[in-house]
C-alpha distance (Angstrom), angle and dihedral (degrees) to the residues before:
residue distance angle dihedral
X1 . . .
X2 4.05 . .
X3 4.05 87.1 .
X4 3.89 89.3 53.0
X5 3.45 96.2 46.9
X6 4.19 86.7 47.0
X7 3.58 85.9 46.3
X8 3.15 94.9 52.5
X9 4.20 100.7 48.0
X10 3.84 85.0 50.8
X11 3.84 82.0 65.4
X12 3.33 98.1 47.8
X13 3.86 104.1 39.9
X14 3.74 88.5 80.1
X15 3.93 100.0 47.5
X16 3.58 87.6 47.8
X17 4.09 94.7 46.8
X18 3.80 85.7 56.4
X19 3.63 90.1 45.9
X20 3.81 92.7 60.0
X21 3.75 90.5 42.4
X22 3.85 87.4 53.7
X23 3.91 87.9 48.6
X24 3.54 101.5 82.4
X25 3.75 88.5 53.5
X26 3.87 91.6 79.4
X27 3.38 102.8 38.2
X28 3.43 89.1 97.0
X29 3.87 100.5 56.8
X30 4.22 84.2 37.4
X31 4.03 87.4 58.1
X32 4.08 91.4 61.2
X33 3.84 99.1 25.1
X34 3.90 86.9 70.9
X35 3.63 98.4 52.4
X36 3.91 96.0 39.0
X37 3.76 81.2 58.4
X38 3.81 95.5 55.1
X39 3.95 92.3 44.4
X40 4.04 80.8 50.4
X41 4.06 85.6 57.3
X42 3.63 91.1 39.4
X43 3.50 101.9 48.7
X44 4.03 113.3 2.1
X45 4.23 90.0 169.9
X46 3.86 90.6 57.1
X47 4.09 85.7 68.9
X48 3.78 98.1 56.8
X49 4.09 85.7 50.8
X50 3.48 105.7 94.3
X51 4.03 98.9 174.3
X52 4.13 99.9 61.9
X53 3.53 101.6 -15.7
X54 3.72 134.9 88.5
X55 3.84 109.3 -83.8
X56 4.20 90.7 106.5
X57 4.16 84.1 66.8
X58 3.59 80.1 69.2
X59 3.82 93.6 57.0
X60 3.67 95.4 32.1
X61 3.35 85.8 64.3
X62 3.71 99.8 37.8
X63 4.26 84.0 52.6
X64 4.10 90.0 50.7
X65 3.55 92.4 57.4
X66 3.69 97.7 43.5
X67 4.39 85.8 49.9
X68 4.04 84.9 52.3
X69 4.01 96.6 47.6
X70 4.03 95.9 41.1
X71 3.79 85.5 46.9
X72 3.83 107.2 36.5
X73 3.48 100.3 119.7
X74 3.36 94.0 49.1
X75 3.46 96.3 48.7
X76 4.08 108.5 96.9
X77 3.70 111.4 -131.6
X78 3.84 113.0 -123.7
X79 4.33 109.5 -113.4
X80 3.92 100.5 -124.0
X81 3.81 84.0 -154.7
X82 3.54 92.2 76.9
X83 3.84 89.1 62.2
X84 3.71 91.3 130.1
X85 3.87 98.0 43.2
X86 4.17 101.6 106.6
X87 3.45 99.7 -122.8
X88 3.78 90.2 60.7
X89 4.08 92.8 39.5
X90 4.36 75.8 51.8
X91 3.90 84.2 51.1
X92 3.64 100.7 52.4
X93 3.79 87.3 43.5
X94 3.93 97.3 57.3
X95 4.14 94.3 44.5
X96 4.01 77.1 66.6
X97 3.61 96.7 54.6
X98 3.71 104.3 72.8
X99 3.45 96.4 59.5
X100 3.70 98.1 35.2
X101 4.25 85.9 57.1
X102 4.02 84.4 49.3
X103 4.15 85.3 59.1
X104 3.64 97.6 35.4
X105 3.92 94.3 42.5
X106 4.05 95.5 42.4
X107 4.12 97.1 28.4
X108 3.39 107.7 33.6
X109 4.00 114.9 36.7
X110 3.47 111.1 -78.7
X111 3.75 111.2 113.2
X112 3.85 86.1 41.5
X113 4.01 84.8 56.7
X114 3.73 93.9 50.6
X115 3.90 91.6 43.1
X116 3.74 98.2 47.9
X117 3.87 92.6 43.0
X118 4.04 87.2 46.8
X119 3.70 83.1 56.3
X120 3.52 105.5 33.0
X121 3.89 106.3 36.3
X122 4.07 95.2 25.2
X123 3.62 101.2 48.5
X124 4.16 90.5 -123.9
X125 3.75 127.5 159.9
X126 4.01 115.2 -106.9
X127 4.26 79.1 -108.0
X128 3.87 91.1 59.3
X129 3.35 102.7 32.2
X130 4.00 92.6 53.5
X131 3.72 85.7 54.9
X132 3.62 94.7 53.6
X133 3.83 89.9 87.7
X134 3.71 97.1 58.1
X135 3.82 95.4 48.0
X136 3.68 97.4 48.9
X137 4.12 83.9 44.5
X138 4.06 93.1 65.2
X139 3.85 95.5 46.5
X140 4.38 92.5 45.2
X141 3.96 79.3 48.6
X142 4.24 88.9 49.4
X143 3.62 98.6 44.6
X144 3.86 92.2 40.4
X145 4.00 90.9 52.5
X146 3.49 91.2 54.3
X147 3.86 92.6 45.0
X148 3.73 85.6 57.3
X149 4.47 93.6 43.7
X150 3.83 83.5 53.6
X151 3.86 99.0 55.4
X152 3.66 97.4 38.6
X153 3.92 90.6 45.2
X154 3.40 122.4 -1.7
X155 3.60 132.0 -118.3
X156 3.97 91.8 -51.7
X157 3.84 82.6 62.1
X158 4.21 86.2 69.4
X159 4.01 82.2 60.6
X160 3.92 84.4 68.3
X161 3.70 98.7 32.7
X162 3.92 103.9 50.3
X163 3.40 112.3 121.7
X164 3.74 108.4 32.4
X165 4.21 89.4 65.3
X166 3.83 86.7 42.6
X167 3.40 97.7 61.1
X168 3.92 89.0 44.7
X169 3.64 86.2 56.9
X170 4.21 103.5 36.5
X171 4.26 81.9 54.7
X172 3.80 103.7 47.7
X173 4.15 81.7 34.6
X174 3.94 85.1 63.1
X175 3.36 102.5 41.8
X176 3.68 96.3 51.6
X177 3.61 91.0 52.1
X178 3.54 94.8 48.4
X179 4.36 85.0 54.5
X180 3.60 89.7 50.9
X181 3.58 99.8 49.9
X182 3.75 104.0 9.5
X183 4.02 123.9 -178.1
X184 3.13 104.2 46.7
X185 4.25 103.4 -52.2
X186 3.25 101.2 123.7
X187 3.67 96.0 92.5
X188 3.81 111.3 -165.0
X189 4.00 91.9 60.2
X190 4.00 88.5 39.5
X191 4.08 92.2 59.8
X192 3.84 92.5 77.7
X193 4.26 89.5 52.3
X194 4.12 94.0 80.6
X195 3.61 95.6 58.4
X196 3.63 93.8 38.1
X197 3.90 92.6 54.0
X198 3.71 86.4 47.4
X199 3.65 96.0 55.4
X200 3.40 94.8 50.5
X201 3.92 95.9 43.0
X202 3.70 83.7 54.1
X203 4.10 93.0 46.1
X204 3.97 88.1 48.7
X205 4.13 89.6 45.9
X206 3.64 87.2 56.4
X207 3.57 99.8 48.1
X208 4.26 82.5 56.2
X209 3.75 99.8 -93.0
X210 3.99 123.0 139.9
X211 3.73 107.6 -133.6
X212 3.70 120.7 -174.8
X213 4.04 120.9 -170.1
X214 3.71 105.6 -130.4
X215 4.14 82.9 -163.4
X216 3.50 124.4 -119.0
X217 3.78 121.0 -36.7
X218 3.75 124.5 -175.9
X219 3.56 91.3 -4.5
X220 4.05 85.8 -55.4
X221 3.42 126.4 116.7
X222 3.98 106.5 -122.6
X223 3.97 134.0 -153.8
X224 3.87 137.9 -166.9
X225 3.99 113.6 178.7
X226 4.00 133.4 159.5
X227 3.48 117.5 -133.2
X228 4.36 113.7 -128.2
X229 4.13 90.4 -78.1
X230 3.86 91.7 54.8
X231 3.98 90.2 -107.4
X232 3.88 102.4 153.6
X233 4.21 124.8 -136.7
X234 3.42 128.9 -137.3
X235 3.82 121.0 -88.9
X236 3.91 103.6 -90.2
X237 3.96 133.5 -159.1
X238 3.34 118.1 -164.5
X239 3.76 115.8 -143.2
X240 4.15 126.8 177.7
X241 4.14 93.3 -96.4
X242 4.17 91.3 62.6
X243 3.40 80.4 50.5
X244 3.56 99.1 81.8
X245 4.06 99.7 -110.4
X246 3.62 100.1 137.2
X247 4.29 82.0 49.3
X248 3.33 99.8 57.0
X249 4.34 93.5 40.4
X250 3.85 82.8 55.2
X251 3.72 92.8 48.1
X252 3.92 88.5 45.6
X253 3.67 92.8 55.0
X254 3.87 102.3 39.8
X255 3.57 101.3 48.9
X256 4.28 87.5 48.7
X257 3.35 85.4 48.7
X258 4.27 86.4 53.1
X259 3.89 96.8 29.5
X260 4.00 90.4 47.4
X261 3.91 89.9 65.9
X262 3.60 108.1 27.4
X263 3.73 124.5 98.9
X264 3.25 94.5 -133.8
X265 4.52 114.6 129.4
X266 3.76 112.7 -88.4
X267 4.11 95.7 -124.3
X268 4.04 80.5 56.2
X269 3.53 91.5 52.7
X270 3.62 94.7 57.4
X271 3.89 98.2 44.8
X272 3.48 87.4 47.5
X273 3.93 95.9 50.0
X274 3.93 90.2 48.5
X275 4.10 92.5 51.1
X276 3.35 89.1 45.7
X277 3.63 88.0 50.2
X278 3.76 95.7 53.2
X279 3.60 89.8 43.7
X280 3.87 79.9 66.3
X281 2.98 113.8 51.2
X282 3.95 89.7 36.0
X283 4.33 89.2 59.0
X284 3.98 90.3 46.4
X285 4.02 83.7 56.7
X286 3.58 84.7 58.8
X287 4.00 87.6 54.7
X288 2.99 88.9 63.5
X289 3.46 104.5 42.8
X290 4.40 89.3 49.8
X291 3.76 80.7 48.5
X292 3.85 97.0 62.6
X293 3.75 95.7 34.6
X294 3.94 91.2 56.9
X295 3.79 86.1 41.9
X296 4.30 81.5 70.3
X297 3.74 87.6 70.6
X298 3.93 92.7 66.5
X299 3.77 96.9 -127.9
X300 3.75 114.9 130.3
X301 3.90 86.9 -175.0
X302 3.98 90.6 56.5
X303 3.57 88.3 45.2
X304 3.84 97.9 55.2
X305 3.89 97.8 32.3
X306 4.30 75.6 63.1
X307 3.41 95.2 37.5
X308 4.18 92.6 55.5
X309 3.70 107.1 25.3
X310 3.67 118.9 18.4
X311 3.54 100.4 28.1
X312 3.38 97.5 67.2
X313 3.91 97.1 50.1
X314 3.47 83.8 77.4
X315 3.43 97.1 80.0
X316 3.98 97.8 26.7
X317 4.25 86.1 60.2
X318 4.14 86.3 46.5
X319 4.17 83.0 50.1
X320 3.88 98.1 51.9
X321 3.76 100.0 37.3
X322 3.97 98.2 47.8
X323 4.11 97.2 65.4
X324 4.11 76.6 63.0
X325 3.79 92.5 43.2
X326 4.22 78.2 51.3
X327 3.43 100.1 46.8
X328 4.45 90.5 42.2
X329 4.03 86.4 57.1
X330 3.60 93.5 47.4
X331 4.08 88.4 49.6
X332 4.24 85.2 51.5
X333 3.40 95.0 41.4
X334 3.92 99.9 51.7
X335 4.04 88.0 35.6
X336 4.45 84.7 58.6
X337 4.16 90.9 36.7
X338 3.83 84.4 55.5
X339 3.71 99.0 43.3
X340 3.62 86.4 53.1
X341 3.70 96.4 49.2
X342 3.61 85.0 48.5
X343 3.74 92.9 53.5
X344 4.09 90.9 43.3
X345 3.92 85.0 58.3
X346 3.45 94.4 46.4
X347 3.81 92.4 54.9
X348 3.47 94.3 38.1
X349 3.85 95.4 56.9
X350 4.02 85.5 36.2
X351 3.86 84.9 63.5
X352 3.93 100.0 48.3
X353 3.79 92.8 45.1
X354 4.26 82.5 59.0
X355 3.70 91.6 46.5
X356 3.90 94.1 42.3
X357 3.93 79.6 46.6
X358 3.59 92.6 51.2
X359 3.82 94.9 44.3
């Protein structure tokens, strides 16, 4: 009995050695997991807002885990020998900080701080200013999750964790900005908004609707239409955000994320990025377009439950399914290059088996 149960710890002393090696690995993902779930306790109607609210956690995390898979073996495992080294003591300090911000923030002041002095010292509406919190949330999370890559690996370790901090950063980036200048006066992102409303007035003509342009009103371009039984919409104003901005910076980062480790030829990776692109921008027309027709029913709740939450999945169920669509073309195009090669060998011997004849 004793030499079985020796026997059998011999066995397992190596699976669990690699187990502690592979530890480390997770840490990461563990260090924001935890506070995600508290902010899910907290606030469990901020993660089904997709438009300043918490649903990009979701994919945040969802994009860390996909970095640490496509790049485990690259990924150095951290020596637990050098526990007492103080870059590793800094380590184990930092996966801590996430979640003790989340307490601090939520518990003990913080976001009422940042609201009040949003409010107070920066002249914001009550709207803004109580979404101050949130945006200043995602870029503490980004600069703390590259704090902790650096310790644990270094700056190479940035090579393998890229995207998942950039996204972090590109959403809290665009919600601040839309705080600071807020209906559509930040300029550069509001450029794209004419052509967008166009589209969509023209997409919403041809489906029989009368759309009038009501001009441009506080720097917004604004539309009234009736839909084909005379039903009237609400008076809408554009601004950048309906736009689709925070689409097309998700698209941007997931499909790098996909092209930057797929095998796939480098002229394909371009066509495919500017498609997908298109694809886009064409599907957060469409938002738009739902938007207004549901506006036709007269509910302003309906409009911006849409507007923040559905909406939106749109484009994030366009973003996940195209690396498939990718990957399926690939499959059909390498099946019909090697049906052709197949047929070129075919002729080719077909030809030297005449002139061997012939000889």
């Amino acid at each position: 009995m004793r030499q079985n149960l020796q026997t059998l710890m011999e066995s397992l002393t190596p699976k669990l050695k690699r187990s502690v090696r592979t530890l480390p690995k997770f840490l990461p993902l563990i260090s924001f997991l935890v506070p995600m779930i508290i902010l899910y306790c907290i606030y469990p109607d901020s993660f089904e807002k997709t438009w300043k609210g918490r649903t990009y956690y979701i994919f945040f995390l969802w994009l860390l885990m996909l970095e640490m898979v496509l790049n485990w073996e690259e990924l150095h495992e951290t020596k637990l020998r050098e526990v007492k080294s103080p870059r590793t003591i800094a380590f184990i300090i930092a996966l801590f900080i996430p979640t003790l911000y989340v307490i601090t923030a939520n518990f003990y002041g913080l976001n009422n701080m940042i609201q009040n002095y949003a409010s107070q010292n920066l002249k914001m509406s009550d709207y803004f200013a109580s979404n101050m919190p949130v945006c200043i949330e995602y870029l503490i999370f980004a600069v703390l999750f590259i704090t902790i890559v650096l310790l644990q690996y270094g700056f190479v370790g940035l090579k393998y964790y890229s995207i998942s901090p950039i996204l972090l950063t590109i959403v809290g980036s665009i919600y601040l900005i839309d705080n600071f200048y807020p209906e559509g006066a930040f300029t550069p992102f509001q450029m794209i908004v004419p052509t967008t409303a166009t589209l969509a007035a023209k997409v919403l003509t041809s489906m029989g609707y009368r759309v009038l342009w009501q001009g441009v009103i506080d720097g917004m371009p604004a539309y009234w239409f009736q839909d084909p039984n005379g039903r009237p919409s609400m008076l809408f104003k554009i601004a950048w955000p309906c736009s689709g901005i925070d689409s097309l910076l998700l698209y941007t980062v997931t499909i790098l994320l996909f092209l930057k480790k797929s095998p796939i030829p480098k002229w394909h990776k371009v066509v495919y990025f500017v498609i997908g692109a298109g694809v886009t921008y064409f599907i957060n027309v469409l938002r738009i377009v739902t938007i207004f027709i549901i506006s036709t029913s007269g509910s302003l709740e309906a409009v911006m439950t849409f507007h923040d939450l559905y909406g939106p999945l749109y484009s994030v169920t366009w973003i996940v399914s195209y690396p498939l669509i990718m990957l399926g073309v690939e499959a059909l195009l390498g099946k019909i290059g090697n049906r052709k090669s197949a047929l070129a060998q075919k002729a080719a011997s077909e030809i030297q088996t005449k002139f061997a004849s012939a000889a």
